[in-house]
Backbone atoms as SQL, in Angstrom:
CREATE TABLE atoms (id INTEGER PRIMARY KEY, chain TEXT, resi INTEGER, resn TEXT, atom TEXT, x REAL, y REAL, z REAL);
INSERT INTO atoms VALUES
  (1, 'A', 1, 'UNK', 'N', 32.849, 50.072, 15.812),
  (2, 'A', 1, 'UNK', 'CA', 32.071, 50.536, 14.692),
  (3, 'A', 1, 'UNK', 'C', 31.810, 49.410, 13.690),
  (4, 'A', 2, 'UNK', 'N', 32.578, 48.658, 13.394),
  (5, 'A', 2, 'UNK', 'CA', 32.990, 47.721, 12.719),
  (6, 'A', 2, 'UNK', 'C', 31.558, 46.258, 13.146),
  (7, 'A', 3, 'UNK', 'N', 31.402, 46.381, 14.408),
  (8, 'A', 3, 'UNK', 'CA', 30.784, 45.133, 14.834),
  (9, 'A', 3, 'UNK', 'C', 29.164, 46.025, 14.382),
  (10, 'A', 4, 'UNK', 'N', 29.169, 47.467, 15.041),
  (11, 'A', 4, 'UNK', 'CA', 27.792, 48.108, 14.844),
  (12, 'A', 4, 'UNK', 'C', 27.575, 47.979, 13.210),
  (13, 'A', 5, 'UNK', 'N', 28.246, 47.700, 12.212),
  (14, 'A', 5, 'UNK', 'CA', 27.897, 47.900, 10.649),
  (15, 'A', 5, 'UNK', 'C', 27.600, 46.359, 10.051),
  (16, 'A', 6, 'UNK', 'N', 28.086, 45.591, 10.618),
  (17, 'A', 6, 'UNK', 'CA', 27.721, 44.106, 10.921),
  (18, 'A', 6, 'UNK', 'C', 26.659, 43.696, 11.088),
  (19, 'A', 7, 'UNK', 'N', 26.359, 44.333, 12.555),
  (20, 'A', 7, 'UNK', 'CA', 25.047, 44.215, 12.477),
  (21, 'A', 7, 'UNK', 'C', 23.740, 44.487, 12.496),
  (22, 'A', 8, 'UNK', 'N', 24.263, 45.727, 12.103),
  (23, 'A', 8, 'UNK', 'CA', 22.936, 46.572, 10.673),
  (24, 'A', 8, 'UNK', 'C', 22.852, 45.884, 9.819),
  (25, 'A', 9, 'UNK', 'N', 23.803, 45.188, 8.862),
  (26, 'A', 9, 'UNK', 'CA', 23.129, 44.335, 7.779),
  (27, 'A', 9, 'UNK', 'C', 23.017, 43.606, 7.789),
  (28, 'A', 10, 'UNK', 'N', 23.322, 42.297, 8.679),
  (29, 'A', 10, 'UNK', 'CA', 22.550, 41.525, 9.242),
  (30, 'A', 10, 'UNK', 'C', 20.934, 41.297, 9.314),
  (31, 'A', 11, 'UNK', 'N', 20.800, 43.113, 10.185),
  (32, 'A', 11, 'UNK', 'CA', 19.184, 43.403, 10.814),
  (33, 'A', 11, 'UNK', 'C', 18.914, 43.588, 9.563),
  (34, 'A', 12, 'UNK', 'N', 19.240, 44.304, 8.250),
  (35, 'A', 12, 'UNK', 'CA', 18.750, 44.430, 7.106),
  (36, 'A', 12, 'UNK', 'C', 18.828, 43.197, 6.218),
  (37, 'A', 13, 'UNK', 'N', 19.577, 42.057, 6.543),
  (38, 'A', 13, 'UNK', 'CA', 19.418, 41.144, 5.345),
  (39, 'A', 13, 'UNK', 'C', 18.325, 40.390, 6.191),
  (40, 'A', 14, 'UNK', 'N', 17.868, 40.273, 7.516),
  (41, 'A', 14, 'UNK', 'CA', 16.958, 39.732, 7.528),
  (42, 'A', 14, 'UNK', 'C', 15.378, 40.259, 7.458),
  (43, 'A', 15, 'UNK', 'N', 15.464, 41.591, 7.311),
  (44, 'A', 15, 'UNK', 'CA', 14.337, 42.537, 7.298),
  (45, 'A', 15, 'UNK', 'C', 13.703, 42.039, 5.997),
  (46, 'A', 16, 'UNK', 'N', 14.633, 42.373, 5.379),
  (47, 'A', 16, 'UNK', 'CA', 14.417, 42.530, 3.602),
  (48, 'A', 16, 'UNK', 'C', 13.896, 40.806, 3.247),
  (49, 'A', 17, 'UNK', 'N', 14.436, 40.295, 3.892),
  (50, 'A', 17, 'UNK', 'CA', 13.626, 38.246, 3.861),
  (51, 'A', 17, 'UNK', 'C', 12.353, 38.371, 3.405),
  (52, 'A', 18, 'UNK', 'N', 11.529, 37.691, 3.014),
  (53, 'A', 18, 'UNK', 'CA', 10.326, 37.805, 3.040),
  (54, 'A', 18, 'UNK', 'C', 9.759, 36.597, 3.612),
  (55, 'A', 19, 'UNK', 'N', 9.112, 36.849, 5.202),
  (56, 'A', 19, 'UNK', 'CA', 8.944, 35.412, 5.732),
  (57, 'A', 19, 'UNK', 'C', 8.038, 35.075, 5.410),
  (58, 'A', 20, 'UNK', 'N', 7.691, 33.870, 5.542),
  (59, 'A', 20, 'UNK', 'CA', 5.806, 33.553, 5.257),
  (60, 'A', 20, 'UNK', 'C', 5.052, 33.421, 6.080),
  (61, 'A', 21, 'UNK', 'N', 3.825, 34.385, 5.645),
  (62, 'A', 21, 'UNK', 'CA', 2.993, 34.715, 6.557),
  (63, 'A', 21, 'UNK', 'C', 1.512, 33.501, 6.343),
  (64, 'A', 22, 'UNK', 'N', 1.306, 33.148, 7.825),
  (65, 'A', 22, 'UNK', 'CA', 0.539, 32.292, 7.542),
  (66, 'A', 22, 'UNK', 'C', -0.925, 32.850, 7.131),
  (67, 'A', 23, 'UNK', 'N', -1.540, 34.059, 7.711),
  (68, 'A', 23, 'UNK', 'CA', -2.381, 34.654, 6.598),
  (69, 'A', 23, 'UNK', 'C', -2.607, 34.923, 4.831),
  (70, 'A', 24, 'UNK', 'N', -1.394, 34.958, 4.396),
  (71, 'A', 24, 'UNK', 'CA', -1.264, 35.179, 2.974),
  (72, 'A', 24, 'UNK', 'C', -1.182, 33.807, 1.662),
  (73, 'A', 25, 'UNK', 'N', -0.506, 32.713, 3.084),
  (74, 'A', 25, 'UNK', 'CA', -0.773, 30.806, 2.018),
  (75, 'A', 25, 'UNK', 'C', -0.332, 30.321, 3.205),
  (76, 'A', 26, 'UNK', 'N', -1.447, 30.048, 4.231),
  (77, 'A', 26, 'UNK', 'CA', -1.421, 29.040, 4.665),
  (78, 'A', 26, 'UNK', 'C', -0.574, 27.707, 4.474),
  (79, 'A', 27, 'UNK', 'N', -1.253, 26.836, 3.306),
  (80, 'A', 27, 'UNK', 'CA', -0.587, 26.157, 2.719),
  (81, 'A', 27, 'UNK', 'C', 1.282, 26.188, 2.944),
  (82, 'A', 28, 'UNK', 'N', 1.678, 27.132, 2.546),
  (83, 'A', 28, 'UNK', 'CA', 2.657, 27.498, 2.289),
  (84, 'A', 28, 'UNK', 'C', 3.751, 27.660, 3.356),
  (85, 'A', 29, 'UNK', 'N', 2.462, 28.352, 4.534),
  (86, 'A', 29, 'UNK', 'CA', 3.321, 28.695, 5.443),
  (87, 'A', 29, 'UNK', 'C', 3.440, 27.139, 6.645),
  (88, 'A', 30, 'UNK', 'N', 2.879, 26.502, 6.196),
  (89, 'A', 30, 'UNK', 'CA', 2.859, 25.034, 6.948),
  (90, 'A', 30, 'UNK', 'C', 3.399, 24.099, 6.716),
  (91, 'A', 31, 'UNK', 'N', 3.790, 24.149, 5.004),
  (92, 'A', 31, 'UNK', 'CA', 3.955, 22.745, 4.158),
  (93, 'A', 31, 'UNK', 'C', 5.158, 22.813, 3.460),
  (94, 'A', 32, 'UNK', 'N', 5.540, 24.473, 3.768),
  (95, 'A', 32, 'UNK', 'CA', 7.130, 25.049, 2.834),
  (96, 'A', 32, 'UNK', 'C', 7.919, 24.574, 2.792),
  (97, 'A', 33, 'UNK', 'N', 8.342, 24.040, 4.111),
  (98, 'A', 33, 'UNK', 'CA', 9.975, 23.083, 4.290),
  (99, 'A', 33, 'UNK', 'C', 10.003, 22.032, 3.604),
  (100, 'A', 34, 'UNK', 'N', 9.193, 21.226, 4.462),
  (101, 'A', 34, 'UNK', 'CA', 8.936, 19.857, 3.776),
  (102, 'A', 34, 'UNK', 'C', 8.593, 19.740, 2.052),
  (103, 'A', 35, 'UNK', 'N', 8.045, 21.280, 2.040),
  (104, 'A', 35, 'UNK', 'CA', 7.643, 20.497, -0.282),
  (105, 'A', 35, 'UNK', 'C', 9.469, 21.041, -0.063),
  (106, 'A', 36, 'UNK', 'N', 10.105, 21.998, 0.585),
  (107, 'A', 36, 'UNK', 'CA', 11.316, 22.296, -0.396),
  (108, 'A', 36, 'UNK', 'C', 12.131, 21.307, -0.420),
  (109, 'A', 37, 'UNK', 'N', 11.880, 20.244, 0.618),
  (110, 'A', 37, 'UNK', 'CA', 13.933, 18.963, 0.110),
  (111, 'A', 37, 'UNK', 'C', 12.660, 17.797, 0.206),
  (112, 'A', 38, 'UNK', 'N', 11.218, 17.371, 0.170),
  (113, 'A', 38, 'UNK', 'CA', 10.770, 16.245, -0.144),
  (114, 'A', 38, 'UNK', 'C', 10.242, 16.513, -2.023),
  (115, 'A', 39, 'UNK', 'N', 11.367, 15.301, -2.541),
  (116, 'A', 39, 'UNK', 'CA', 10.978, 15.146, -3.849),
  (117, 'A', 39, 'UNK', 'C', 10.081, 14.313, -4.068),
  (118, 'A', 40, 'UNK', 'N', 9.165, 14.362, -4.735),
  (119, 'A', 40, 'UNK', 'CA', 7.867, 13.473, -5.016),
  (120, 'A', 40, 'UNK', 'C', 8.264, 11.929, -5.567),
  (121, 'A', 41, 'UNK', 'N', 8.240, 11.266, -5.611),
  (122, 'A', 41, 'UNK', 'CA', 8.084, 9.947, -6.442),
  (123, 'A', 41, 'UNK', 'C', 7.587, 10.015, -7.878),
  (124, 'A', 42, 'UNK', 'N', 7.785, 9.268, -8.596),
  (125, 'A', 42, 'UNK', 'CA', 7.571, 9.469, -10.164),
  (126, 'A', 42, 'UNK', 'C', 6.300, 8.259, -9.943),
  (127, 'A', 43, 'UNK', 'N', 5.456, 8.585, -10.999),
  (128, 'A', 43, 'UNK', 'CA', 4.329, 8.164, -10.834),
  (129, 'A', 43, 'UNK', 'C', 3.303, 8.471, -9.859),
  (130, 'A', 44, 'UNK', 'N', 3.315, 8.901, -8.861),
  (131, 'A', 44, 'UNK', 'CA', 2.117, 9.415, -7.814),
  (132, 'A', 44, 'UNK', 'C', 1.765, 10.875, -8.253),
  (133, 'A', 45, 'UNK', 'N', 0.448, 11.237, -7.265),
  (134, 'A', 45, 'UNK', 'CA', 0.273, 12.047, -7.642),
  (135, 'A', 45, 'UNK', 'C', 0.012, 13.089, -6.167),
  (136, 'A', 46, 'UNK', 'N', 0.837, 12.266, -4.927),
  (137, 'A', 46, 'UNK', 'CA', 0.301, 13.079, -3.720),
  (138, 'A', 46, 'UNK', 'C', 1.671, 12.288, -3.143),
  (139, 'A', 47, 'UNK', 'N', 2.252, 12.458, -2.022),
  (140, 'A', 47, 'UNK', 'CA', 3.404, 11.704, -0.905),
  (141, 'A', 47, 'UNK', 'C', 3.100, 12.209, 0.131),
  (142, 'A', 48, 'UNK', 'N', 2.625, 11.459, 1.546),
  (143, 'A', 48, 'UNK', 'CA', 3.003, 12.418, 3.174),
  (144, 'A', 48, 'UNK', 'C', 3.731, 11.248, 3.362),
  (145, 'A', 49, 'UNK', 'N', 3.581, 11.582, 4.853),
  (146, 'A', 49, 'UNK', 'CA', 4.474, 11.013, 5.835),
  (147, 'A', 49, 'UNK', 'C', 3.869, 9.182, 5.885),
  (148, 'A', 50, 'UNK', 'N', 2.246, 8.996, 5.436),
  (149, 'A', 50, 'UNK', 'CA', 1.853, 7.737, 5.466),
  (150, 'A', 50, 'UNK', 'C', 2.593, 6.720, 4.530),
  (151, 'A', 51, 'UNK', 'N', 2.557, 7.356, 3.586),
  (152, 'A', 51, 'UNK', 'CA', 2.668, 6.725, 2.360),
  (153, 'A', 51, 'UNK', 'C', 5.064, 6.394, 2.496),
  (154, 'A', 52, 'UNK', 'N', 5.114, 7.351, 2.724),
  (155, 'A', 52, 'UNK', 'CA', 6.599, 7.473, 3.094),
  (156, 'A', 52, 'UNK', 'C', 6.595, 5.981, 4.161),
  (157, 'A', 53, 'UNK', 'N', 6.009, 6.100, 5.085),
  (158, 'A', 53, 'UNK', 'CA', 6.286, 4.414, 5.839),
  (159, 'A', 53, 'UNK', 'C', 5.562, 3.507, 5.214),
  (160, 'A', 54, 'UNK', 'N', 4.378, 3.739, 4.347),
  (161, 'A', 54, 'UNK', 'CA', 4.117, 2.247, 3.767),
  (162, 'A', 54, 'UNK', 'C', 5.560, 2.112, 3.147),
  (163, 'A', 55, 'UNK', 'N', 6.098, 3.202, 2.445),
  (164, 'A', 55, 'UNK', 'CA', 7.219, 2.298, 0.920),
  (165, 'A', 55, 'UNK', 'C', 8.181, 1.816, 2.109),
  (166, 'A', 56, 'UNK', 'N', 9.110, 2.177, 3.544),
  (167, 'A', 56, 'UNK', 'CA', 9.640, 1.980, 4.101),
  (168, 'A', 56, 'UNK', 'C', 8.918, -0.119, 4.685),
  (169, 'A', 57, 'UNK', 'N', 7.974, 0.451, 5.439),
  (170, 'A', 57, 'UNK', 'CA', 7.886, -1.009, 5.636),
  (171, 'A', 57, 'UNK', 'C', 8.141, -2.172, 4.682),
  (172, 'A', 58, 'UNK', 'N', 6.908, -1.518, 3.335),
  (173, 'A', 58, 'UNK', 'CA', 7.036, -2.774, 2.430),
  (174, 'A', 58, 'UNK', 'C', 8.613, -3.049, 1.858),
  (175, 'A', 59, 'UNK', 'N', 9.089, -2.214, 1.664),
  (176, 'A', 59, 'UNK', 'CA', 10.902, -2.511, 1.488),
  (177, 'A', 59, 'UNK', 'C', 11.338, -3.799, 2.553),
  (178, 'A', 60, 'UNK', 'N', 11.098, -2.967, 3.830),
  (179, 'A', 60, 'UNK', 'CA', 11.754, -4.281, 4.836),
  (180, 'A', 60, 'UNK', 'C', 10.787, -5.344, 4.800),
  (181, 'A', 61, 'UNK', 'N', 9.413, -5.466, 4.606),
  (182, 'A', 61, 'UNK', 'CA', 8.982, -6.813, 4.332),
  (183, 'A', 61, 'UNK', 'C', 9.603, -7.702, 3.420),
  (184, 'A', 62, 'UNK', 'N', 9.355, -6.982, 2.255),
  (185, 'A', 62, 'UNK', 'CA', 9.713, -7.826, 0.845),
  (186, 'A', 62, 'UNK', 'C', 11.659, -8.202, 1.539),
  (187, 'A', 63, 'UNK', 'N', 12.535, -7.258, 1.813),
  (188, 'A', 63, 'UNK', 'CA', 13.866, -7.912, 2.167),
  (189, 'A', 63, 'UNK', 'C', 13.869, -9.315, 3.315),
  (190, 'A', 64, 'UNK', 'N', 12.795, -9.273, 4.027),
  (191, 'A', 64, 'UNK', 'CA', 12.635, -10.370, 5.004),
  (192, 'A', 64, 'UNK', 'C', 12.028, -11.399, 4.357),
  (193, 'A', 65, 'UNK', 'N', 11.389, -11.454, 3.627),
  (194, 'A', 65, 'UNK', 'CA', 10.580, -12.570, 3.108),
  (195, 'A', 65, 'UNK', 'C', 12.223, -12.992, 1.853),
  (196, 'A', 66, 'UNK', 'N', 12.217, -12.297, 1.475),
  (197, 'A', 66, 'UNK', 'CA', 13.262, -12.384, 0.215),
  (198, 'A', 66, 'UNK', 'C', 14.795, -13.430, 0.972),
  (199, 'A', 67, 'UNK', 'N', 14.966, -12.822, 2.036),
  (200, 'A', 67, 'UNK', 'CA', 15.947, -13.673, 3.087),
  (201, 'A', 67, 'UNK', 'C', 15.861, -14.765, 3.325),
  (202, 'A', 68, 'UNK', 'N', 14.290, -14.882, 3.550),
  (203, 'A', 68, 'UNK', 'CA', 13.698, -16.335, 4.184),
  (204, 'A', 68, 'UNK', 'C', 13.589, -17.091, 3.551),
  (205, 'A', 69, 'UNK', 'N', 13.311, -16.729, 1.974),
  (206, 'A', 69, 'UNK', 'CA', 12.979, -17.637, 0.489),
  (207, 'A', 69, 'UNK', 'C', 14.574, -17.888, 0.051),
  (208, 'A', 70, 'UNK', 'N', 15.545, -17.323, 0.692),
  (209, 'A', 70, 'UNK', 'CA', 16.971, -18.043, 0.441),
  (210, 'A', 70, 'UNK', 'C', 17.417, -19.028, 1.336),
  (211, 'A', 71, 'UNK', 'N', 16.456, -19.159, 2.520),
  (212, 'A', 71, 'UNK', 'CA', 16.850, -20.564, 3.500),
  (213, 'A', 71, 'UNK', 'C', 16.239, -21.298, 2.838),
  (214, 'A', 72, 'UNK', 'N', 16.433, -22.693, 2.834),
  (215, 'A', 72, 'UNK', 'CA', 16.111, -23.709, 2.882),
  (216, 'A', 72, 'UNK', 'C', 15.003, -24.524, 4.170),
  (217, 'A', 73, 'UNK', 'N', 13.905, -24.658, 3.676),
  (218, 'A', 73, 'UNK', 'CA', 12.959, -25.642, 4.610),
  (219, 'A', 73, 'UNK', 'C', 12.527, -24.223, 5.469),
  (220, 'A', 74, 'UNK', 'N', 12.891, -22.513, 4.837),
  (221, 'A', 74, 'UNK', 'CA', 11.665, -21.562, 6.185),
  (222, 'A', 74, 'UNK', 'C', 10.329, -22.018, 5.300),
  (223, 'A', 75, 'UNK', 'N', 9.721, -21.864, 6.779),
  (224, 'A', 75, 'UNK', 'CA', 7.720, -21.808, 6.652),
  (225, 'A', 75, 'UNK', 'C', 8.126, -20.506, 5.438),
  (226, 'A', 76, 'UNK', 'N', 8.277, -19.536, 6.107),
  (227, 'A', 76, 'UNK', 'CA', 7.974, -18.170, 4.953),
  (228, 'A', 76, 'UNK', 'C', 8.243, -18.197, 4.290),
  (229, 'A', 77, 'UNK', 'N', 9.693, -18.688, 4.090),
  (230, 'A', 77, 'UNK', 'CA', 10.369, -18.410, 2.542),
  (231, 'A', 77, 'UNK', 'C', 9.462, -19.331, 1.418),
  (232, 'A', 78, 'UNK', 'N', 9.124, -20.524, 2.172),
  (233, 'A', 78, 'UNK', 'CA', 8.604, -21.293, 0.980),
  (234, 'A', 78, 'UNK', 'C', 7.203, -20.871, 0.129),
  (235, 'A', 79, 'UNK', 'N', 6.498, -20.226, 1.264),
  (236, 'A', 79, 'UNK', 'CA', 5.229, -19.719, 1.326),
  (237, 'A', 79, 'UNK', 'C', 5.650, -18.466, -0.243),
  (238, 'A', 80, 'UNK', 'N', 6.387, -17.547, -0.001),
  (239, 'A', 80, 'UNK', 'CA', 6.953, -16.546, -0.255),
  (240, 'A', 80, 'UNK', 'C', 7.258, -17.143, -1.820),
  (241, 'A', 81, 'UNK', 'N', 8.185, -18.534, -1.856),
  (242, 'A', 81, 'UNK', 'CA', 8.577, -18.662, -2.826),
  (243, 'A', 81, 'UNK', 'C', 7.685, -19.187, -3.689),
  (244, 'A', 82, 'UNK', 'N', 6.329, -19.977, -3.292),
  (245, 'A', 82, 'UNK', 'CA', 4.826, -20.397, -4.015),
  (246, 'A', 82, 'UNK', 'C', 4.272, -19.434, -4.474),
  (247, 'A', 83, 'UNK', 'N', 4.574, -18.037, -3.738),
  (248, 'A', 83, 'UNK', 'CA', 3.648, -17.257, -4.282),
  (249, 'A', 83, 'UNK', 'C', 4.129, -16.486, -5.231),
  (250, 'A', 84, 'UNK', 'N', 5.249, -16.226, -5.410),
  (251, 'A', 84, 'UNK', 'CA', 6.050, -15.635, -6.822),
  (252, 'A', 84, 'UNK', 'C', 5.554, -16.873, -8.138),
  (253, 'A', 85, 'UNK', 'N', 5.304, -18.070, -8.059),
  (254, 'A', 85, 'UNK', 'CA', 6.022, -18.746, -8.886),
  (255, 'A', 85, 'UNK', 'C', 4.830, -18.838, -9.540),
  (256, 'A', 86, 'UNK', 'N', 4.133, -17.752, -10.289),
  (257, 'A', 86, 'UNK', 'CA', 2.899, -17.895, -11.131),
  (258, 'A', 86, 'UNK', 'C', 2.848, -18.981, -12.198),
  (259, 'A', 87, 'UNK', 'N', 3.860, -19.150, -12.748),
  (260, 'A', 87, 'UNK', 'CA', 3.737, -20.419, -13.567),
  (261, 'A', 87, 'UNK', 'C', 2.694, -21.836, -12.915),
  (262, 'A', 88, 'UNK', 'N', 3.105, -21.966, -12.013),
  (263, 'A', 88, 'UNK', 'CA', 2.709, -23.321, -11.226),
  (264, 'A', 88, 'UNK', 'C', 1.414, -22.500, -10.845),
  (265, 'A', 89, 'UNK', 'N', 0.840, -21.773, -10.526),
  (266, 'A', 89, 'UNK', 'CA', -0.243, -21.268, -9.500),
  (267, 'A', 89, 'UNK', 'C', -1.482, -21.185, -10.992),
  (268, 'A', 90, 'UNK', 'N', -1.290, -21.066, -12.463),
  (269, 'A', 90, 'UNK', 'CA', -1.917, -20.817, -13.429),
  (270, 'A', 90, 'UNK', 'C', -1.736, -22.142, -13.600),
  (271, 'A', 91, 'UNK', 'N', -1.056, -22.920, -13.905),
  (272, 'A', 91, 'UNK', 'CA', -1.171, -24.268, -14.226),
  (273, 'A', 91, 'UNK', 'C', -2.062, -25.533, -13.625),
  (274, 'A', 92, 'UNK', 'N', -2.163, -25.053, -12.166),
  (275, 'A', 92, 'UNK', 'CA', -2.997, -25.516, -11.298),
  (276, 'A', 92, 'UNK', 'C', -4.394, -25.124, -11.227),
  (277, 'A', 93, 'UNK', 'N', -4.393, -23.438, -11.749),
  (278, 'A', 93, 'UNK', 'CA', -6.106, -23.488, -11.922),
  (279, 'A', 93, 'UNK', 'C', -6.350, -23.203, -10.439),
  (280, 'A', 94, 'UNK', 'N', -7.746, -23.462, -10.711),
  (281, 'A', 94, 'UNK', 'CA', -8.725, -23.703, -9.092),
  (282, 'A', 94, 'UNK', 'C', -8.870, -24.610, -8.869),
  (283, 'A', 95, 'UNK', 'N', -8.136, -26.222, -9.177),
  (284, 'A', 95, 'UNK', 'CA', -7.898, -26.857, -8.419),
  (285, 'A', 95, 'UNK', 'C', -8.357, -27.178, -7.131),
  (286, 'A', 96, 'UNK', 'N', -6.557, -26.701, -6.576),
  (287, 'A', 96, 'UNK', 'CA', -6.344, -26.255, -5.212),
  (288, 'A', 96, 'UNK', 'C', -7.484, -25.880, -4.096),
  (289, 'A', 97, 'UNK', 'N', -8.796, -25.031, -5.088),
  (290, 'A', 97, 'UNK', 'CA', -9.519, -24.497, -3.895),
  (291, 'A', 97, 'UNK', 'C', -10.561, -25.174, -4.249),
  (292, 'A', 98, 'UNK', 'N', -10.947, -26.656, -5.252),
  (293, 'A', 98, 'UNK', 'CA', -12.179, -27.073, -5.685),
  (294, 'A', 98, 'UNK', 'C', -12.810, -27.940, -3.827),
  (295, 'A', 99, 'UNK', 'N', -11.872, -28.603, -2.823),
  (296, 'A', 99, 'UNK', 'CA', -13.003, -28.942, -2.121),
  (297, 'A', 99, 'UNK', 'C', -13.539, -27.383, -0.999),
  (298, 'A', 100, 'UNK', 'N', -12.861, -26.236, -0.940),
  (299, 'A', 100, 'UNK', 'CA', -13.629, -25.175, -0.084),
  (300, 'A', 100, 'UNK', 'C', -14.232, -24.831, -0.833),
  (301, 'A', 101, 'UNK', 'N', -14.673, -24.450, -2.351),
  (302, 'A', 101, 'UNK', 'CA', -15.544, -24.383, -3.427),
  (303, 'A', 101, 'UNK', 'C', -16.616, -25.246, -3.191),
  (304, 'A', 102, 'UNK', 'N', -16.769, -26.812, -3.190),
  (305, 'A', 102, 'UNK', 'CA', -17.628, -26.986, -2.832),
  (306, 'A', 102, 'UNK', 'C', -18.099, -27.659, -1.639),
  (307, 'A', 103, 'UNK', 'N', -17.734, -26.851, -0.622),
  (308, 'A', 103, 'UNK', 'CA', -18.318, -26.876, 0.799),
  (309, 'A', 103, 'UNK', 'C', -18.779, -25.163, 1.176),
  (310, 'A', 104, 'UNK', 'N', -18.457, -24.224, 0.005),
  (311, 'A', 104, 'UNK', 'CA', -19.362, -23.334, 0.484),
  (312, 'A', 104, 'UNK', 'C', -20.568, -23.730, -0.664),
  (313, 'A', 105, 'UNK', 'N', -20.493, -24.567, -1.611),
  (314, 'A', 105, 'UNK', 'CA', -21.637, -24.361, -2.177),
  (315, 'A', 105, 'UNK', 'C', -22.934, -25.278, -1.722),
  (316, 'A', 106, 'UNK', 'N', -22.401, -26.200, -0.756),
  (317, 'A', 106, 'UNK', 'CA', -22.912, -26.842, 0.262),
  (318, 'A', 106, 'UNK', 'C', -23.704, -26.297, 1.105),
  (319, 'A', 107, 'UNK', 'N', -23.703, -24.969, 1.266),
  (320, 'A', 107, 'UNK', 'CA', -24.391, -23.957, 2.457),
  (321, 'A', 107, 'UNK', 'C', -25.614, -23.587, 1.860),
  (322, 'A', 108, 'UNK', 'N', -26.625, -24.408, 2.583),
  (323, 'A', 108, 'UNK', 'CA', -27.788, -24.001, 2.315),
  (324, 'A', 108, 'UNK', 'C', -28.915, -23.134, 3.309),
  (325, 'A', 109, 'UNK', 'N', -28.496, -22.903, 4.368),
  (326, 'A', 109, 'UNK', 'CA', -29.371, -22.515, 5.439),
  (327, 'A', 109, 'UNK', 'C', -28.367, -22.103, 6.463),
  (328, 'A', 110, 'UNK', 'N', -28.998, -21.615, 7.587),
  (329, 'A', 110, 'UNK', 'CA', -28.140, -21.139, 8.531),
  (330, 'A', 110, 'UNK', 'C', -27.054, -22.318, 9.620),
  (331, 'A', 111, 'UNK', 'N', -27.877, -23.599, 9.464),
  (332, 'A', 111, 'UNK', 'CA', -27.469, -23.908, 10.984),
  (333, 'A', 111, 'UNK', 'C', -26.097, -25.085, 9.534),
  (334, 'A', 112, 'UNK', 'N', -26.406, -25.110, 8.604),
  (335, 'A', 112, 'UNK', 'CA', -25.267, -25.551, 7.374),
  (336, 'A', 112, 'UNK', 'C', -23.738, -24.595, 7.386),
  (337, 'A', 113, 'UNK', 'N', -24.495, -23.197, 7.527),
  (338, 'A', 113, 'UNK', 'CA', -23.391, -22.243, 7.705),
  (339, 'A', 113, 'UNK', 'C', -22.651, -22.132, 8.850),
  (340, 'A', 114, 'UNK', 'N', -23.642, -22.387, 10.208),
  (341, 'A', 114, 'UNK', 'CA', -23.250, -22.096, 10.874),
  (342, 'A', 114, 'UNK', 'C', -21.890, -23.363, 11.001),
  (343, 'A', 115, 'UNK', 'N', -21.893, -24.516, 10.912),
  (344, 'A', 115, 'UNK', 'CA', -21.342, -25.755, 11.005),
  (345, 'A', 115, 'UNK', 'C', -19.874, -25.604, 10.191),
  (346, 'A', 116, 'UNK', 'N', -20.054, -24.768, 8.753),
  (347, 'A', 116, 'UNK', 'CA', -19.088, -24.667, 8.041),
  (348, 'A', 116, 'UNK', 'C', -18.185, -23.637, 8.591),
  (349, 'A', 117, 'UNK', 'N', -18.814, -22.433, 9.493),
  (350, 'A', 117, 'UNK', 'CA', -17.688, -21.521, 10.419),
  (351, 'A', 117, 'UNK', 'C', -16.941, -22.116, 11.257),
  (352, 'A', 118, 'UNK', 'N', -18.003, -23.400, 11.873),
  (353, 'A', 118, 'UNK', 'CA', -17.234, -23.639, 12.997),
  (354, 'A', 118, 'UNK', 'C', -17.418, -23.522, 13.920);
């Protein structure tokens, strides 16, 4: 008797549930789990699953580059470490890019362009 009263309320605590019906919110009935334990990010105004592996990748990028800029003599790290170091990159100006500056301003016609692609 004991097991039969069990599980009558059982059958009644799950009767009484109110499941979601995908006629009544869609939305709701598709997206329920996931909005209930995914907390949004502060500042956005939307999160899926894309955006969840961009922040994942760019984390492990930036930790790999960040690794590499603690060796000594890496290609990347150094690359990595030029490009943080805005001081020097404002101080320099456009410089740096004055002779591809003017070898595109060199391009006057097609077979000029074509020469400067290559």
């Amino acid at each position: 008797m004991r097991k039969l009263a069990t599980l009558l309320f059982a059958a009644l605590a799950i009767a009484a549930a109110p499941l979601p019906r995908a006629g009544d919110d869609f939305y709701g009935y598709a997206n329920g789990d996931w909005l209930a334990v995914t907390a949004m990010p502060g500042g956005r105004v939307s999160y899926d699953t894309t955006a969840m592996l961009r922040d994942t990748n760019t984390a492990r990028v930036d930790a790999l580059l960040e690794d590499a800029a603690a060796k000594p003599g890496s290609k990347a790290g150094d690359y990595y470490a030029s490009y943080l170091d805005t001081a020097a990159i404002e101080a320099k100006g456009l410089a740096p890019l004055k002779p591809d500056l003017a070898a595109i301003a060199a391009i006057h016609d097609r077979r000029s362009l074509s020469a400067y692609l290559g």
